[in-house]
N, C-alpha and C positions, 0 to 999 in steps of 0.2 A: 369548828367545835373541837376544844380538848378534853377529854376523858382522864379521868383521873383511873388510875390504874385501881382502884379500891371500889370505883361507881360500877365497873362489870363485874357479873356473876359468871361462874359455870353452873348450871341447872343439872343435875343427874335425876333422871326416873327411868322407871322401867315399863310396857308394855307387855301384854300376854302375845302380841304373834308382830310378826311384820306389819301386816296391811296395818293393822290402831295404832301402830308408832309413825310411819309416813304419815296417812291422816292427821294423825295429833302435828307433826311435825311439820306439816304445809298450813296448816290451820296459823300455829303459833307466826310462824315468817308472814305469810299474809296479811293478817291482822297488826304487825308491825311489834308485835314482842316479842320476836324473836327476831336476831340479825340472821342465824344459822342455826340449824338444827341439824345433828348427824344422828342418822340412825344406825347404829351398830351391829353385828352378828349378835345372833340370839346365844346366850349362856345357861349355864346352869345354875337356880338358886338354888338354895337351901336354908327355911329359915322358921321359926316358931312359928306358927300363928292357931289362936285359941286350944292354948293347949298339947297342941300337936308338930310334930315334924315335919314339915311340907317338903318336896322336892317335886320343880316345875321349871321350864325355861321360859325365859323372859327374854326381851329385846330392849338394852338399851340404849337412849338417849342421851346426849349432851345440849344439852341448849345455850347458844351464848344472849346475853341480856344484860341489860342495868337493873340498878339496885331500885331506881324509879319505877320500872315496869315489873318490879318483881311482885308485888302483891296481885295485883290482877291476872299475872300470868300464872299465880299458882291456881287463883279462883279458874282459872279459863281450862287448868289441866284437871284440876279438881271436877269439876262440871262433866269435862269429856272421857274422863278416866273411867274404866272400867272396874276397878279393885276398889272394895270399900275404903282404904286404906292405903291410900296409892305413895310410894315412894316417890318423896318432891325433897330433895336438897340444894342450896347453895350454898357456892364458895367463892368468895372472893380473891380475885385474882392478885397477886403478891404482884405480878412482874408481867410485860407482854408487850408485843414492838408496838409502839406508839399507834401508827396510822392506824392498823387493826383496831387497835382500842378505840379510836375518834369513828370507823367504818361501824362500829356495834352501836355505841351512842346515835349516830347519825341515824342507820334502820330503824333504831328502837325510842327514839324519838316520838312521842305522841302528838296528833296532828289537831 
């Protein structure tokens, strides 16, 4: 299988603590939508919501995936997410070492 350099995403969200970000993050690998999920050192946001000035840290994710498996896997993050409102972007990858890209395609392959 070749992967087109444009068919993988990077997934960015964020979680409120560790444990819901692993959770989320074995959940998505398991189920085969995600090739890899990293979960990251928690940060600091800061950002509007209803009005107000929030400040709260979060924990986030990168998820790698195809552009195929990206609707269900936002419904799957959407579903499990705790935030009315849950931070779900993608970005397509411009450039990346080939094999990698065919290893993500291969994972995220629906069966």
């Amino acid at each position: 299988m070749s992967a087109e350099t444009t068919d993988v995403l990077l997934v960015i969200s964020s979680l409120p603590d560790e444990a819901s970000a692993k959770k989320l993050a074995r959940h998505l690998v398991e189920s085969g939508l995600a090739a890899c999920v990293k979960v990251l050192a928690p940060c600091a946001s800061t950002y509007h919501w209803r009005g107000a000035v929030e400040e709260t840290t979060e924990v986030p994710v990168l998820i790698n995936t195809t552009a195929q498996r990206y609707a269900e896997l936002e419904s799957v993050i959407r579903a499990r997410h705790p935030y009315e409102l849950p931070e779900i972007v993608a970005v397509p990858l411009a450039r990346g070492l080939p094999a990698y890209l065919d290893w993500v395609a291969v994972e995220t392959t629906a069966a």
